[in-house]
C-alpha positions in Angstrom: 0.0 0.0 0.0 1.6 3.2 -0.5 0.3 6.7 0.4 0.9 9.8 -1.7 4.0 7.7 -3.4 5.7 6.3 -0.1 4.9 2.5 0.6 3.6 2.5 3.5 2.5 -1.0 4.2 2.5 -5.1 3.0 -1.1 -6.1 3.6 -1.0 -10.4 3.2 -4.5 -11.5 3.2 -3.4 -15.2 3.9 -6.3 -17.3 5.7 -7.0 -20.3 6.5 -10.4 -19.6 7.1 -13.1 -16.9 5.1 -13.3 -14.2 7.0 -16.0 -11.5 6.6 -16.0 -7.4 7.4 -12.3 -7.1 8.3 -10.8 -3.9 7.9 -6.9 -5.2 6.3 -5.7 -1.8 6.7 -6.4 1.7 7.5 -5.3 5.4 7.7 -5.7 8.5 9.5 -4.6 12.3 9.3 -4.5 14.7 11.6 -5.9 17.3 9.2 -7.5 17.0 6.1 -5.9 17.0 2.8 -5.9 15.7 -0.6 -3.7 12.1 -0.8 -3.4 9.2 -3.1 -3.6 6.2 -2.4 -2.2 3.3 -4.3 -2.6 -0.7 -3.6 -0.5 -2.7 -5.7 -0.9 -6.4 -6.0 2.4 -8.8 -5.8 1.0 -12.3 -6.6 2.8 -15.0 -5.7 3.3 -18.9 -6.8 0.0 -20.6 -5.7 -1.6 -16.7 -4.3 -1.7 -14.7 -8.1 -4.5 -12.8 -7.2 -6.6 -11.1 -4.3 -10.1 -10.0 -4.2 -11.8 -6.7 -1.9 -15.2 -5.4 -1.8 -14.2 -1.7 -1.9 -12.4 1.2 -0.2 -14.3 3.7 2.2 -13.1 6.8 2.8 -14.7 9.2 5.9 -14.3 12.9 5.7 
């Protein structure tokens, strides 16, 4: 995950189980301006892909 061009995280969404409404990572300011924020998928031998229902974002 990187925020306005600096990774700023490795998210691995391993399980062994399904797992429902889990917030995998999340970000704060303490005042409100305009970032960008980038997820970019590394798939690996036997884990090529990864699925998420959406981004939220609270102002």
């Amino acid at each position: 995950v990187y925020v306005d061009g600096v990774k700023v995280s490795t998210v691995d969404l391993k399980s062994s189980s399904t797992l429902y409404r889990q917030a995998i990572w999340t970000k704060t300011w303490s005042s409100s301006a305009k970032h960008t924020v980038k997820v970019v998928v590394v798939g690996t031998s036997g884990r090529p892909t990864i699925t998420t229902d959406g981004l939220v974002y609270i102002k």
